[in-house]
C-alpha positions in Angstrom: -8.5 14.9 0.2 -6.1 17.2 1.7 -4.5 15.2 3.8 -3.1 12.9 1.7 -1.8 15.4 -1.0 1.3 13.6 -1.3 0.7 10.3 -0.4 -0.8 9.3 -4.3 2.6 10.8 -5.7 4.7 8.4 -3.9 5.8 4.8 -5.3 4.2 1.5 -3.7 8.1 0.6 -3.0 8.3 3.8 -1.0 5.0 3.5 1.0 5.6 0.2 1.9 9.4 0.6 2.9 8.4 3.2 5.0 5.7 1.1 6.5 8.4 -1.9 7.4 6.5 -4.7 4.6 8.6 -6.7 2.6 7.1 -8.1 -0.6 5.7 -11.1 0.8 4.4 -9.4 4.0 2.0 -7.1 2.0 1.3 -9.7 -0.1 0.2 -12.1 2.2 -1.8 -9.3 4.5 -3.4 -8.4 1.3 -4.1 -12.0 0.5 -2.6 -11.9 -2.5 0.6 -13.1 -4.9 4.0 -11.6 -4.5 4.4 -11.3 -8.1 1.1 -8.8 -8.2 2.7 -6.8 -5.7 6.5 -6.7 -7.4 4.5 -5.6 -10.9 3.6 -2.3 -9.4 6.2 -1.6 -6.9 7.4 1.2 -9.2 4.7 2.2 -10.1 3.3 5.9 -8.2 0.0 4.9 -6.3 -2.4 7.2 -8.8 -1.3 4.8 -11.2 -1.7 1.1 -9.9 -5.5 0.0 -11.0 -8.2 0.4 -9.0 -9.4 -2.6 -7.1 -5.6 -3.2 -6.1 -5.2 0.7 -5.3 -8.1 1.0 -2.8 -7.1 -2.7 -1.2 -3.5 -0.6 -0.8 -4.5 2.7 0.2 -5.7 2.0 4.1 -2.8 0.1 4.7 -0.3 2.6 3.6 -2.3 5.2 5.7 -2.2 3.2 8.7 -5.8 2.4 9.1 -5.6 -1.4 10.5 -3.3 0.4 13.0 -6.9 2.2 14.3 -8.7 -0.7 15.1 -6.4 -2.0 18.0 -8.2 -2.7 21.0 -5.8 -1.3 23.4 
């Protein structure tokens, strides 16, 4: 993946400040618990788990923003 070539190196605190989500906002578009999200908010991306990494990944890269009818 070359476009992304920095975007696994960056912590899920980063990513999502730089997207404008608070805890509970990610949380609650990810339909999950705030507290799953604040365990890996320093963590880099490569290292948050799998299932919760590729529920993460199109949201940080902006692919919900795709799918706007307008």
């Amino acid at each position: 993946m070359i476009f992304g070539f920095g975007f696994r190196n960056k912590t899920v605190k980063e990513l999502r400040k730089n997207k404008g989500y608070t805890v509970i906002e990610l949380a609650n578009r990810l339909k999950l618990e705030s507290i799953e999200i604040k365990r890996v908010d320093e963590l880099k991306l490569k290292d948050v788990s799998e299932p919760l990494r590729s529920r993460l990944e199109p949201i940080f890269r902006g692919d919900d923003f795709d799918k706007i009818p307008w």
